[in-house]
VEXSE-875996 format. One record per residue (C-alpha): residue number from 1; x, y, z. Coordinates in steps of 0.25 Angstrom, whole numbers, plus 5000, padded with zeros to 4 digits. Layout:
BEGIN
(drenke NUM (X Y Z)) ...
//
This chain:
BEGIN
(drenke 1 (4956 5007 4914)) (drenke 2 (4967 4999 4905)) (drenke 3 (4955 4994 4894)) (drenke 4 (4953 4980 4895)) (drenke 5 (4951 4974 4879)) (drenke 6 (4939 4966 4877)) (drenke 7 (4948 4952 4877)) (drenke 8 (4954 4957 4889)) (drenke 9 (4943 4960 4898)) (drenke 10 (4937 4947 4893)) (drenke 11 (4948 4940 4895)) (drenke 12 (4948 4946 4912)) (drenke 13 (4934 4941 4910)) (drenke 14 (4936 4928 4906)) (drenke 15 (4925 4931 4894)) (drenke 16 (4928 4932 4879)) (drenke 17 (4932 4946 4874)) (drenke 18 (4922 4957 4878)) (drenke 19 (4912 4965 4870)) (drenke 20 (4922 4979 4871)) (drenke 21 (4936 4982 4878)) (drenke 22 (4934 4987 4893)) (drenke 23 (4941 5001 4897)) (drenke 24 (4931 5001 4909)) (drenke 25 (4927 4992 4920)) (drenke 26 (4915 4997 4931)) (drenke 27 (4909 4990 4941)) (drenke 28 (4899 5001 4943)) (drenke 29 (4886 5004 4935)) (drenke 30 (4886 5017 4939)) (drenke 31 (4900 5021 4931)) (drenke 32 (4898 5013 4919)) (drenke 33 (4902 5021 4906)) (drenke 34 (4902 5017 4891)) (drenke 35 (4910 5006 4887)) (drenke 36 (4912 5001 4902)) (drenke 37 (4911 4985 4908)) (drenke 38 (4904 4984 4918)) (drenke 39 (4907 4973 4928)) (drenke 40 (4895 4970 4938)) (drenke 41 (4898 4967 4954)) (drenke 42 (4889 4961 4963)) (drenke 43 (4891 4966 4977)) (drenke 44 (4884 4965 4991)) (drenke 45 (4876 4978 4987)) (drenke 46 (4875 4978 4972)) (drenke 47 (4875 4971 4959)) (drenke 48 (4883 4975 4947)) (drenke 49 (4874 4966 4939)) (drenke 50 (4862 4975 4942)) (drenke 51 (4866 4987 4936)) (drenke 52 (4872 4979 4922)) (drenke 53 (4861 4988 4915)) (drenke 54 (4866 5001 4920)) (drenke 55 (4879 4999 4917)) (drenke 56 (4876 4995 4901)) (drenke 57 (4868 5008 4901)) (drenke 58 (4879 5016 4906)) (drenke 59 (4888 5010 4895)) (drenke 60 (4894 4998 4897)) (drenke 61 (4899 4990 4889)) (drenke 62 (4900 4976 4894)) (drenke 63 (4896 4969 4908)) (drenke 64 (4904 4960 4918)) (drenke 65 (4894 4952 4925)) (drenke 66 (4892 4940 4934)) (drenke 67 (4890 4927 4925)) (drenke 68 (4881 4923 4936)) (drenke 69 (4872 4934 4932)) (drenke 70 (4871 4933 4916)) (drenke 71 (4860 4927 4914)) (drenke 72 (4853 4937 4923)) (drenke 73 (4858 4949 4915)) (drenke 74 (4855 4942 4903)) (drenke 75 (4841 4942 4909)) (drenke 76 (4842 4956 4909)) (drenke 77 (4845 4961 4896)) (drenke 78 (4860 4962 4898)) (drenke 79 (4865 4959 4883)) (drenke 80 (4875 4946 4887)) (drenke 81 (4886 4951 4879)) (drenke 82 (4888 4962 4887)) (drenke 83 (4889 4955 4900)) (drenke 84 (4904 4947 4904)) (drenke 85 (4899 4937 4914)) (drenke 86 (4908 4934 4924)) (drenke 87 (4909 4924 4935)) (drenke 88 (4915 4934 4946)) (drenke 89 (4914 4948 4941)) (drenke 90 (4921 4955 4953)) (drenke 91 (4933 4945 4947)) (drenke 92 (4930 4949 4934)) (drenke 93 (4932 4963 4938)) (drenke 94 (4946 4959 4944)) (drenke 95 (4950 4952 4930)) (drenke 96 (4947 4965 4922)) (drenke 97 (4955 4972 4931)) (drenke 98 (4967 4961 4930)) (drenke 99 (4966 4962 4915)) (drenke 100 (4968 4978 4915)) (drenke 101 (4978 4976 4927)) (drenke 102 (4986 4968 4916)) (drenke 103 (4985 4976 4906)) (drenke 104 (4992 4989 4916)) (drenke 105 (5006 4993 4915)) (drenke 106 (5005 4998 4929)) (drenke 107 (5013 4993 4939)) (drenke 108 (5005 4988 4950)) (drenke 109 (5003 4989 4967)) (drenke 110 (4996 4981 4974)) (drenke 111 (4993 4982 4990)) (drenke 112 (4986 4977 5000)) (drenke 113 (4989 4976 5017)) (drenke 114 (4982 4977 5029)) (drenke 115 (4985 4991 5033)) (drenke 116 (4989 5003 5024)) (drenke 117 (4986 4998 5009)) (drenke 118 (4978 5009 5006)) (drenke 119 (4987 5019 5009)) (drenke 120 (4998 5011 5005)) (drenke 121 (4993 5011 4990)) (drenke 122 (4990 5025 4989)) (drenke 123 (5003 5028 4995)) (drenke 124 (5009 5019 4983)) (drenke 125 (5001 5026 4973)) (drenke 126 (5005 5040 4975)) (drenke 127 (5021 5034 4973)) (drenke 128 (5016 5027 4961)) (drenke 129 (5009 5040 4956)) (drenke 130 (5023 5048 4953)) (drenke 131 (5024 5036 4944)) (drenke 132 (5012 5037 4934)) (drenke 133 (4998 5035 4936)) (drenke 134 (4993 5024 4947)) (drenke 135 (4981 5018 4949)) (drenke 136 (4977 5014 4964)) (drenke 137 (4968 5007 4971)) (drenke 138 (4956 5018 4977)) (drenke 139 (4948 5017 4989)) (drenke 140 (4945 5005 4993)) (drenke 141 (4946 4996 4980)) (drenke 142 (4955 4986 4985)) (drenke 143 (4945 4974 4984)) (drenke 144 (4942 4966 4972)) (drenke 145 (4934 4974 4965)) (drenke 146 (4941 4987 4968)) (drenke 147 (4955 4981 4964)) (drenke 148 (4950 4980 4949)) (drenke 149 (4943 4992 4948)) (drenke 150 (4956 4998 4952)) (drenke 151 (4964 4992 4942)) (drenke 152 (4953 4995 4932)) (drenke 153 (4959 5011 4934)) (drenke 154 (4972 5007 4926)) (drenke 155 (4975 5012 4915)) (drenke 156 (4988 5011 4906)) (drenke 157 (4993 5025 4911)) (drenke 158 (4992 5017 4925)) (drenke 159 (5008 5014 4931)) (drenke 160 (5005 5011 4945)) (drenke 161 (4992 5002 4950)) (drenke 162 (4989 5001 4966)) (drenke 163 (4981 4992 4970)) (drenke 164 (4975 4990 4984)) (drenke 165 (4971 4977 4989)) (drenke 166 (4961 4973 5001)) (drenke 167 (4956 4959 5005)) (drenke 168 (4950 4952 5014)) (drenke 169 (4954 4938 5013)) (drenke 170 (4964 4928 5007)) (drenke 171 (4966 4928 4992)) (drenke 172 (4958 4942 4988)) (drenke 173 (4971 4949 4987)) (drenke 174 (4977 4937 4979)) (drenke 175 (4963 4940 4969)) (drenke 176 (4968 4954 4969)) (drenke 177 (4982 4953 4966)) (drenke 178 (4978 4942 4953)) (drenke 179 (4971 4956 4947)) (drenke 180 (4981 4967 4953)) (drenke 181 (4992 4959 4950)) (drenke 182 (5002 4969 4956)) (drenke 183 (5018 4971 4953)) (drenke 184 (5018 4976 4968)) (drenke 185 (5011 4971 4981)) (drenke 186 (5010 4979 4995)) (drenke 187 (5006 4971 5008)) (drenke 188 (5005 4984 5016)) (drenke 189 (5003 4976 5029)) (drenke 190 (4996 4966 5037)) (drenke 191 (4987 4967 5048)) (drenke 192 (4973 4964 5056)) (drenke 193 (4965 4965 5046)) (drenke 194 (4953 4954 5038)) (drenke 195 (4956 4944 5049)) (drenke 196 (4942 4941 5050)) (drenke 197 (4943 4934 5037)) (drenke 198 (4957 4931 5036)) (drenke 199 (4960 4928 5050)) (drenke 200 (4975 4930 5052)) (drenke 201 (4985 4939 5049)) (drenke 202 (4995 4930 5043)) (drenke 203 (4981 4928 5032)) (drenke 204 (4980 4942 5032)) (drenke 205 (4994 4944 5026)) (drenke 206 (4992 4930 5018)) (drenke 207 (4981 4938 5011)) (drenke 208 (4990 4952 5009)) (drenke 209 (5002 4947 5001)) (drenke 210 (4993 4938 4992)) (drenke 211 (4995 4953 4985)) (drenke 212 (5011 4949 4985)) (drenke 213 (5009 4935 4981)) (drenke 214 (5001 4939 4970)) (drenke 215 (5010 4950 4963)) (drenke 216 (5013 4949 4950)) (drenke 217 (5026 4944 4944)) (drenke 218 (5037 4952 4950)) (drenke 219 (5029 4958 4959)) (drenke 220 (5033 4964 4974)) (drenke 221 (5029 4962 4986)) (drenke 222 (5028 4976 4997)) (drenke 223 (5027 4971 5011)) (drenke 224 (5029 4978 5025)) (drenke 225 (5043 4975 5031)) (drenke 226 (5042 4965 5043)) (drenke 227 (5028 4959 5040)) (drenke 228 (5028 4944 5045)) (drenke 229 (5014 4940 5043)) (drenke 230 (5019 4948 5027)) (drenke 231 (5030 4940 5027)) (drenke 232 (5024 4927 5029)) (drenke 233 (5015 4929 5019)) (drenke 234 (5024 4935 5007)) (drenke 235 (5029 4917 5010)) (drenke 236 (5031 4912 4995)) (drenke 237 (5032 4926 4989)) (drenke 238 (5040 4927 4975)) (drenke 239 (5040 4941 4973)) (drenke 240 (5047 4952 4978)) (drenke 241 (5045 4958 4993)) (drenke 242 (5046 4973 4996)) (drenke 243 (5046 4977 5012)) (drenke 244 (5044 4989 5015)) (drenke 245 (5045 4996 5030)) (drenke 246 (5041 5009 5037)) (drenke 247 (5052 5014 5046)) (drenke 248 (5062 5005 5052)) (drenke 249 (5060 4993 5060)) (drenke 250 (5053 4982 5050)) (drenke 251 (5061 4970 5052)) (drenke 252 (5068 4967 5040)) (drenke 253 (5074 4977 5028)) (drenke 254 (5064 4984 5021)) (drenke 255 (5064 4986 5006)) (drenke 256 (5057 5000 5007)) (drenke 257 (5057 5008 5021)) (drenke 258 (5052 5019 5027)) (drenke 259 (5056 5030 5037)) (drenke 260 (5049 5041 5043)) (drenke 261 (5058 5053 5043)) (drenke 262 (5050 5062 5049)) (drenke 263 (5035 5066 5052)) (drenke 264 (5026 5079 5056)) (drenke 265 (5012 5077 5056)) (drenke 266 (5008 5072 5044)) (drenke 267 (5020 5073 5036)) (drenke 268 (5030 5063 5036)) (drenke 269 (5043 5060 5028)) (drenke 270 (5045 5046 5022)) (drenke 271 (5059 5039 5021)) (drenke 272 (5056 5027 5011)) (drenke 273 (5069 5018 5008)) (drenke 274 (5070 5008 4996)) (drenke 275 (5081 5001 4990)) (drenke 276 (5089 5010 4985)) (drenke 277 (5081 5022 4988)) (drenke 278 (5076 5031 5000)) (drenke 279 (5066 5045 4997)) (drenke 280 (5058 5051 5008)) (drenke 281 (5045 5058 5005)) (drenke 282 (5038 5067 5014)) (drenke 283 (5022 5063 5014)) (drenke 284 (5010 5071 5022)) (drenke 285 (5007 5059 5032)) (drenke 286 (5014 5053 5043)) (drenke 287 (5005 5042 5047)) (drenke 288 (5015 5029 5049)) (drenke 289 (5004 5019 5042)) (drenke 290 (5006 5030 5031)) (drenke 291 (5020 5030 5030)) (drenke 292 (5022 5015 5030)) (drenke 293 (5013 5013 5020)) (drenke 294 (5021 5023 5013)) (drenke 295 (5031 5015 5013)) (drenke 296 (5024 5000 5009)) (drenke 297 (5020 5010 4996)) (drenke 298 (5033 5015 4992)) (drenke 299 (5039 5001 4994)) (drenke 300 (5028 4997 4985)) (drenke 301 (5031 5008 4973)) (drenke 302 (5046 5003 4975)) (drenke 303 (5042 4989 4972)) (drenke 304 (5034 4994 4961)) (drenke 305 (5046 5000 4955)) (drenke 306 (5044 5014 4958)) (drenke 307 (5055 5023 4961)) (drenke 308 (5052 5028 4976)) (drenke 309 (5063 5039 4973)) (drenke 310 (5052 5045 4965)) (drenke 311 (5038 5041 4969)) (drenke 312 (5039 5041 4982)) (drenke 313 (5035 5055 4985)) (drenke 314 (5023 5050 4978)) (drenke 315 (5019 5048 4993)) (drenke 316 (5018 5062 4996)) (drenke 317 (5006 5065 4988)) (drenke 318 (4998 5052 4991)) (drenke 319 (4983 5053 4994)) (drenke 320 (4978 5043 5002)) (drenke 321 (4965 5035 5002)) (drenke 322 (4957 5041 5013)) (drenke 323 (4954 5039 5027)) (drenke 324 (4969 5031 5028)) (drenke 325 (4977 5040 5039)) (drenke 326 (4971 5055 5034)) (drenke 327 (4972 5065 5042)) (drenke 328 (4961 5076 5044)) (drenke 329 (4961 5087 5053)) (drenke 330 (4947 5091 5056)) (drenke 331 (4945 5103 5065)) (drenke 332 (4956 5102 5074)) (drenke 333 (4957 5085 5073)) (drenke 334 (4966 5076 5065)) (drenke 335 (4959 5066 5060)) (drenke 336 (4966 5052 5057)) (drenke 337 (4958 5047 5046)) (drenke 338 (4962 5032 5046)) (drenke 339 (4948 5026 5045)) (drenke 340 (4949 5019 5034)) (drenke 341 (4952 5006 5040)) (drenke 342 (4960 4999 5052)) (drenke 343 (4967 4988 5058)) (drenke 344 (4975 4985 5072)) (drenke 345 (4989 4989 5065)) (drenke 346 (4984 5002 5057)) (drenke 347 (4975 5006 5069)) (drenke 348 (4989 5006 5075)) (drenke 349 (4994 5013 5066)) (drenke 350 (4985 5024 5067)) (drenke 351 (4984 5026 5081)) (drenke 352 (4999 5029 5080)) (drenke 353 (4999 5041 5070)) (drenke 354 (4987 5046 5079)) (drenke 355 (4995 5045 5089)) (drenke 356 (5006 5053 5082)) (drenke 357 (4998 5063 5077)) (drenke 358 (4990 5065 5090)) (drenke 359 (5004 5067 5098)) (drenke 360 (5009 5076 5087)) (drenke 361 (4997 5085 5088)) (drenke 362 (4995 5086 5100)) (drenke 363 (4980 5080 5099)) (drenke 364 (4974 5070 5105)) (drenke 365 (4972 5055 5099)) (drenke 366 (4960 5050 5096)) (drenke 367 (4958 5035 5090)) (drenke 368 (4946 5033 5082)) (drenke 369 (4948 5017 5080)) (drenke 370 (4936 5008 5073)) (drenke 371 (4934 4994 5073)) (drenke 372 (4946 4987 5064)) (drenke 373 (4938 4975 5059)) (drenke 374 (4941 4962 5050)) (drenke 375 (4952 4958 5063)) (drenke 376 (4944 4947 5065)) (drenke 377 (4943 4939 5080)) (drenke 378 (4953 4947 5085)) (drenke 379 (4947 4960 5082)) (drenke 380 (4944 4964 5096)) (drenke 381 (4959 4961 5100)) (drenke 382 (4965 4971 5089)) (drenke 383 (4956 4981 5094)) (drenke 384 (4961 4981 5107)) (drenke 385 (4974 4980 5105)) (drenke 386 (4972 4992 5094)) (drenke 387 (4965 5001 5106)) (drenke 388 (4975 4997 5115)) (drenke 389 (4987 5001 5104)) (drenke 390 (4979 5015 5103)) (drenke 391 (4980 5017 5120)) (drenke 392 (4995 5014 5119)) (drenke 393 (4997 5024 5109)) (drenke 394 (4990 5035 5116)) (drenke 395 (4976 5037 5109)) (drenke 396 (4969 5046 5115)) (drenke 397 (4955 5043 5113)) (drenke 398 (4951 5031 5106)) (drenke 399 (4936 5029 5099)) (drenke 400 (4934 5017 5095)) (drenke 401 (4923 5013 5085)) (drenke 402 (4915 4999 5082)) (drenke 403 (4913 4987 5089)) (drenke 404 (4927 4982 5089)) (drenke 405 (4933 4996 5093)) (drenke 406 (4928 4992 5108)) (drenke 407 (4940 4983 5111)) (drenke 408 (4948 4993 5102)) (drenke 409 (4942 5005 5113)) (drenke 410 (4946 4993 5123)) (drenke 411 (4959 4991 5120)) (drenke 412 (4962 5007 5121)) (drenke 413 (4955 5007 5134)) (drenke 414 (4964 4997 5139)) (drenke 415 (4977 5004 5136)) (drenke 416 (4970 5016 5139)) (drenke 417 (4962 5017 5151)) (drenke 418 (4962 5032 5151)) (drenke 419 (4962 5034 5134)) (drenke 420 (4948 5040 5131)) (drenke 421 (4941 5029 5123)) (drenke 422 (4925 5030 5116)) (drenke 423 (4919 5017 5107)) (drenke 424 (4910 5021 5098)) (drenke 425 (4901 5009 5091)) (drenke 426 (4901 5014 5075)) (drenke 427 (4907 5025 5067)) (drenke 428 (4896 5033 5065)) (drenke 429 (4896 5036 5081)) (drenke 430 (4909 5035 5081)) (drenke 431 (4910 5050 5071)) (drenke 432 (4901 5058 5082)) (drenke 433 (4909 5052 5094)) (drenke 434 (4923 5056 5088)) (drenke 435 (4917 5071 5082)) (drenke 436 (4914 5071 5097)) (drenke 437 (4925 5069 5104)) (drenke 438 (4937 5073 5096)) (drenke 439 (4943 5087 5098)) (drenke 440 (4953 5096 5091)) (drenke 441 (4967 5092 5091)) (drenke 442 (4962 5078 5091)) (drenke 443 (4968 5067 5082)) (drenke 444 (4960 5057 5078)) (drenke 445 (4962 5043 5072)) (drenke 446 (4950 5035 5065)) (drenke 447 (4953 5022 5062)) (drenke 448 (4944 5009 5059)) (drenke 449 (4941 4998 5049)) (drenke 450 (4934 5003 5037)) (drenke 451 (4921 4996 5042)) (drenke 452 (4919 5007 5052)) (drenke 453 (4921 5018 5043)) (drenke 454 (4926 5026 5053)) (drenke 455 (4929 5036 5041)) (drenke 456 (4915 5044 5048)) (drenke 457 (4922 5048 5062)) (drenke 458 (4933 5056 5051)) (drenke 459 (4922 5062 5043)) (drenke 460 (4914 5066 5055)) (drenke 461 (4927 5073 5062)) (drenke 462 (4929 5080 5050)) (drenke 463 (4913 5085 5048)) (drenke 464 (4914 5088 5063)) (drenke 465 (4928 5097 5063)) (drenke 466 (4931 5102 5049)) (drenke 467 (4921 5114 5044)) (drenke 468 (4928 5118 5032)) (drenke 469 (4922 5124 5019)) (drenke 470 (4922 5111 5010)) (drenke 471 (4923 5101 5023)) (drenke 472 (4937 5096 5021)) (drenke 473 (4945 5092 5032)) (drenke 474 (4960 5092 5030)) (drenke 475 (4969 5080 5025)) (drenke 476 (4982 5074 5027)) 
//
């Protein structure tokens, strides 16, 4: 971390200067080490206030607590000038990270979208890699706690920050943006996905391109070519837009394009054009979700200044956050790990490459699809429609899981009379029922909002077909 001096992390705090300069921030008792501040949480499960004393015995040298909780820790023994009481300590934690944010040289990549920005940030970090040392957003930690904590990883050798950004309503990726403050925004995509609380798609995109209206000075905008719910929202923008496009057909000229120049299983070559410029780069997977969000990351590494000429190989040695489009090959089946989460268009987008690499190998399809959720009212009509899009393109058998995945199984049943179809209520049954029926030569998607952690069907496959000496199933 970029040390913070005693003025500065009181001046983030709004407080007079602290006790000591801060090199260290934890939110977590447990990892508290000498010198440290220790910022106290309350969540649904715990209290960060209730383990103060631990974290001073471990060695911590100052506390941020709730000012609503002072005189209580007062009570406790807690010496006051220890303590930094706060109104809001989760947006303390974001102004500690905002301070050491402004002190960074790096240059800095926000991203956030509907569909992809996961793999779409760690396809920008391994460009950004051939440039210096990056920092990037890790597993989950695109909320307001974990935003912070990932800038908190800075330090002044850092030349590249990428920062993912989630949300679930209006104005939390404008709070974001205030502490991220990036030179470069990426708005993957829109799509169903939160309209439960947002209740439109045209809020939906209101809500990702707060991220472009919030760049900093001379900031760029990276939006999807042909977008019109993206367009009307970037209404009023003054900075400068980036459109990017993967393969032709995007209404409109791209600033950055990509081609697919050839594929065999999962290897692909990548044609990516830019003004002036045009490299190919030849990367071991072919999934199209892949490849388009490929090229939203170099887009975004060219607005950022980089020379793609030179970084974009950087593509080629990536390794991507898991369960987002692996593939595994267990005992004669290719599992599709795509579990992570879902919605109508990247279900769509999946069933495709399942249907690629089932023709290509000769196997049979099989669709493990879960319940998409936060699509509000509508929810039962996106699941139709998404098993009926799985019977036109030729999936095989479909197994659909949750309560929502009836009408999916529906859908498919509709279209496909003759498909073979099984609904199985929860995940847990759903693993023994897909062991069961699958057979070598299979390829087998699974797909589903993170809520139904369909992430046990993979793991269950690969317990069930791989015996190996160390119980490794093999990646692509």
């Amino acid at each position: 971390m970029i040390e913070l001096s005693a003025k500065e992390a009181g001046r983030a705090l709004g407080a007079q200067e602290l006790a000591a300069p801060v090199s260290r921030v934890t939110i977590d008792s447990r990892q508290v080490r000498d010198g440290d501040l220790f910022l106290a949480l309350a969540g649904e499960n715990f209290d960060g206030h209730d383990f103060l004393e631990d974290a001073f015995r471990s060695g911590a040298a100052g506390a941020v607590v709730s000012s609503a909780r002072f005189s209580d820790l007062s009570a406790r023994g807690l010496a006051a000038d220890r303590l930094y009481p706060v109104e809001d300590t989760v947006r303390a934690l974001g102004a500690l990270a905002g301070e050491v944010r402004r002190k960074s040289g790096a240059r800095v990549i926000g991203i956030t979208g509907s569909v992809g920005k996961t793999t779409t940030k760690d396809l920008i970090a391994g460009m950004a890699a051939r440039r210096g040392a990056v920092v990037a957003t890790s597993g989950n930690y695109n909320n307001e706690i974990g935003v912070p904590l990932t800038l908190f990883e800075l330090t002044d050798q850092t030349r590249t920050l990428v920062v993912e950004m989630g949300m679930r309503g209006l104005g939390e990726i404008a709070e974001l943006s205030e502490v991220v403050r990036p030179h470069v925004g990426v708005v993957t995509g829109v799509a169903p996905v939160h309209l439960e609380i947002l209740g439109s798609l045209e809020a939906v995109a209101r809500a990702k391109t707060e991220l472009l209206h919030s760049l900093a000075p001379g900031g760029k905008a990276v939006v999807p070519q042909g977008s019109a719910l993206i367009e009307a929202a970037l209404e009023g923008l003054d900075r400068e837009v980036v459109r990017f496009a993967f393969e032709e057909g995007a209404p409109g000229p791209a600033d950055v394009r990509g081609r697919l120049l050839e594929a065999s299983g999962s290897r692909a070559k990548l044609e990516v054009e830019w003004p002036k410029g045009k490299a190919t780069v030849e990367v071991e997977w072919a999934t199209p979700a892949r490849l388009r969000n490929a090229v939203a990351a170099a887009a975004a590494v060219w607005a950022a200044g980089m020379p793609l000429e030179e970084v974009l190989g950087g593509l080629a040695e990536v390794g991507f956050s898991g369960s987002r489009g692996q593939e595994i090959e267990a005992g004669g089946i290719l599992v599709l790990d795509d579990s992570y989460n879902a919605n109508p268009i990247a279900v769509e987008a999946a069933l495709e490459h399942l249907i690629a690499r089932a023709r290509e190998l000769g196997g049979r399809s099989v669709a493990v699809l879960g319940d998409m959720l936060e699509l509000g009212p509508s929810a039962p009509d996106y699941h139709r429609m998404t098993g009926e899009g799985a019977a036109s393109l030729g999936v095989e058998l479909l197994v659909a899981v949750g309560p929502l995945a009836e009408h999916l199984l529906a859908g498919y049943r509709r279209k496909a009379p003759a498909g073979a179809g099984v609904h199985v209520p929860n995940p847990t049954d759903a693993a023994e029922e897909v062991a069961r029926i699958v057979r070598p030569g299979d390829v087998v998607l699974v797909k589903a909002s993170r809520g139904l952690r369909l992430e046990r069907v993979v793991e269950r496959l690969i317990a069930r077909n791989v015996q190996t000496p160390n119980g490794v199933a093999t990646r692509g």
